[in-house]
C-alpha positions in Angstrom: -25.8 -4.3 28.0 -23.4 -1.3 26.3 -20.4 -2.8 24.9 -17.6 -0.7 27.1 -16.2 1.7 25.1 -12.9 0.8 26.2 -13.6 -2.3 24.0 -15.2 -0.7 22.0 -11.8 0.9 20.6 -9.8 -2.4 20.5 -13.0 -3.8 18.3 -12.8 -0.6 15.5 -8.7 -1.2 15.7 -8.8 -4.7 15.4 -11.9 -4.3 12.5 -9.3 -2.0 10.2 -6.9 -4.9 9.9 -6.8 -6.6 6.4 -8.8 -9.8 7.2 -10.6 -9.2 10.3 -14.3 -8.3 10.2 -16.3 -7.2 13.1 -17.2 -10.4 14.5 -13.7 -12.0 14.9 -12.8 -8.0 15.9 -15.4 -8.5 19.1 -14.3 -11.7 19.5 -10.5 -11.0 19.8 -11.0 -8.0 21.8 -13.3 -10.0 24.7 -10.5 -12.1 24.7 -7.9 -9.8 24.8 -10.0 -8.1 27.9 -10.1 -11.7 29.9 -6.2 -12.7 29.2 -3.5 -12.1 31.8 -1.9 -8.7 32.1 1.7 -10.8 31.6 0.5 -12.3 27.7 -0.8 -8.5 27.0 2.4 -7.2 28.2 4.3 -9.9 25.8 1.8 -9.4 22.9 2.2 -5.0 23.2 6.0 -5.6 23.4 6.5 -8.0 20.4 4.5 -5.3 18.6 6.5 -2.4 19.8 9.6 -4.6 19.2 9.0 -5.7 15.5 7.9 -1.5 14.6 11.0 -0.9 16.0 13.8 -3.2 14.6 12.1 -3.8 11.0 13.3 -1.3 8.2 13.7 -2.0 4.4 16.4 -3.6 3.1 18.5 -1.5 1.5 19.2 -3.3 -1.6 15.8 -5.1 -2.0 13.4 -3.0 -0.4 11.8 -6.1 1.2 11.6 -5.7 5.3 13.7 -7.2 7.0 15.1 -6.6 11.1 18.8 -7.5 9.7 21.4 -4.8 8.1 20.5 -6.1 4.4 17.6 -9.1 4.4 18.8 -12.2 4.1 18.0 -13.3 0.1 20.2 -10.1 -0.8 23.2 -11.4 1.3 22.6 -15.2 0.3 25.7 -16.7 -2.0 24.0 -19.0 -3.4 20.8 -17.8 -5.0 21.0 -16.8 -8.7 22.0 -13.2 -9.1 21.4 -12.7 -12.5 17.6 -12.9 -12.0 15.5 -10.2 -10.3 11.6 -10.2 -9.4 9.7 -7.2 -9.2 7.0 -7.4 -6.6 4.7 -5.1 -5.4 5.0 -6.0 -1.6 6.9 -7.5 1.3 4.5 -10.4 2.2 4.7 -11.1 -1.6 8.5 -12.4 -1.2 7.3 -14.2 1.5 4.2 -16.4 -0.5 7.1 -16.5 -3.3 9.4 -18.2 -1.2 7.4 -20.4 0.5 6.7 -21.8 -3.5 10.2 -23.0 -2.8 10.4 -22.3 -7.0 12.8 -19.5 -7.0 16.0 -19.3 -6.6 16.5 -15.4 -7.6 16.8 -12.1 -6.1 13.7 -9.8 -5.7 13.0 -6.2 -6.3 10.2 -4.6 -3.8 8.3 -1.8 -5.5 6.1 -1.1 -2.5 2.8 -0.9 -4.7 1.2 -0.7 -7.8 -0.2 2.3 -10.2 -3.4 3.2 -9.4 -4.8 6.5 -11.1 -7.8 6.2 -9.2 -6.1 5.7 -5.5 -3.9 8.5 -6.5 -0.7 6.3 -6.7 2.2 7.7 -9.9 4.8 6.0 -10.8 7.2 8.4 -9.1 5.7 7.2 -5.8 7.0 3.8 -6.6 10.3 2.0 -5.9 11.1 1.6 -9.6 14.1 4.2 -10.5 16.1 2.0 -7.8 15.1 -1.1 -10.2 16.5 0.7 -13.1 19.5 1.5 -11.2 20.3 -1.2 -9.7 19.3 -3.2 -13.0 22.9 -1.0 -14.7 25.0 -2.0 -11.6 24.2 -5.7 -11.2 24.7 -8.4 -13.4 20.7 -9.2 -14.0 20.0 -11.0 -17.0 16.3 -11.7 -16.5 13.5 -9.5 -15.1 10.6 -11.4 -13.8 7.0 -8.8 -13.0 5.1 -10.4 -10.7 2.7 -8.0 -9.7 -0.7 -9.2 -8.7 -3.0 -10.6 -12.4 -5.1 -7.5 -11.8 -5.4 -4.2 -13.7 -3.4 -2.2 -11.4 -1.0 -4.9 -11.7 -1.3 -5.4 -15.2 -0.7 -2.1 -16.3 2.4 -1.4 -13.8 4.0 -4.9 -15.6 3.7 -2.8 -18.6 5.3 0.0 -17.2 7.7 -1.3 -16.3 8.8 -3.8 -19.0 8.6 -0.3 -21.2 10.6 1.6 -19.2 13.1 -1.2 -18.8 13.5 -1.9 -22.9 16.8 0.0 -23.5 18.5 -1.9 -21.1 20.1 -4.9 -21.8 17.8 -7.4 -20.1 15.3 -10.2 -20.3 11.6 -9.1 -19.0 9.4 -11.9 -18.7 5.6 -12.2 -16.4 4.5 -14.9 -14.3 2.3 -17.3 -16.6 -1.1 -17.1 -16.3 -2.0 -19.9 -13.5 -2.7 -17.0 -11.5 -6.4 -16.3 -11.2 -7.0 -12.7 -12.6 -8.5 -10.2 -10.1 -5.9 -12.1 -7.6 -3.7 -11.5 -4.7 -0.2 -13.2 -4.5 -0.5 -13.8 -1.0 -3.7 -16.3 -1.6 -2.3 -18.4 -3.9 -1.1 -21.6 -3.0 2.5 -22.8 -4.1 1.5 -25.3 -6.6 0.0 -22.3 -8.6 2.4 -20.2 -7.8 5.0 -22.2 -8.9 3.2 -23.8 -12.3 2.7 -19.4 -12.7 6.6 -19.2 -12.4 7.4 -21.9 -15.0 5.4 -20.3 -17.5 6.1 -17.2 -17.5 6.3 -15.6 -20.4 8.2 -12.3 -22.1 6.4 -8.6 -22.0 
């Protein structure tokens, strides 16, 4: 029997997400076909929802559903130091190291000649501005250990050598080639300690 093609659209949607091959795709989908009306109803709505009240934070660029995100508006953290990331989900594996204490900087990406991505398209001349307005002693790159990554760390501890300021990189417990958002918080934490100035 012909999978329905009704189906058959949930399983290529479901297949694009990071993650999810075609198997679990099917497999989600079937399920999603025999579930109540009422927990599709919920499940549609808590997407619609989050699309809807999640923008970046304006300081940070990190999402967040609240006027400025949380770590930007928290008193105690340490102000003086910033991390650069490239992504949202990479404050969140960062924070769940419970190993930082600072403020973050979301860049929303990496350079990537070959994808096309410049460093204009990145969030980097709000770094450098905000970098003159704040009291930030220490920069901390953490972009992924890759050579996208790699080569945006260096552009940006370049870039940010007039200024006054400190510009360290994670230490190299990081596997190279990886993603932030894999690594588990003993590594990413031992990659904090040592990390070491560009």
């Amino acid at each position: 029997m012909e999978t329905p093609t009704s189906i058959e659209r949930v399983i290529d949607a479901l297949a694009s997400l990071p993650g999810i091959g075609k198997r679990a795709a099917e497999r989600i989908a079937y399920y999603l076909a025999d579930d109540s009306q009422e927990d599709i109803d919920e499940l549609l709505d808590s997407i619609v929802s989050m699309k809807e009240k999640l923008h970046e934070c304006p300081v940070c660029g990190a999402i967040t559903d609240e006027e400025k995100c949380p770590i930007c508006t928290d008193n105690d953290r340490d102000h003086q130091t910033l991390m650069v990331v490239s992504y949202s989900k990479d404050v969140t594996s960062i924070e769940k190291s419970k190993q930082y204490n600072g403020l973050y900087h979301v860049i929303k990406g990496v350079v990537s000649p070959s994808k096309g991505v410049g460093v204009e398209d990145l969030n980097i001349q709000s770094l450098i501005e905000r970098i003159k307005k704040e009291e930030i002693c220490e920069v901390i790159v953490a972009t992924n250990p890759t050579l996208d990554g790699e080569t945006t760390a260096q552009y940006i501890a370049d870039i940010l050598q007039p200024l006054d300021v400190k510009v360290t990189r994670l230490g190299y417990g990081l596997q190279i080639g990886g993603s932030l958002d894999y690594v588990d918080a003993m590594t990413l934490g031992k990659a904090l300690s040592g990390r070491t100035k560009l």
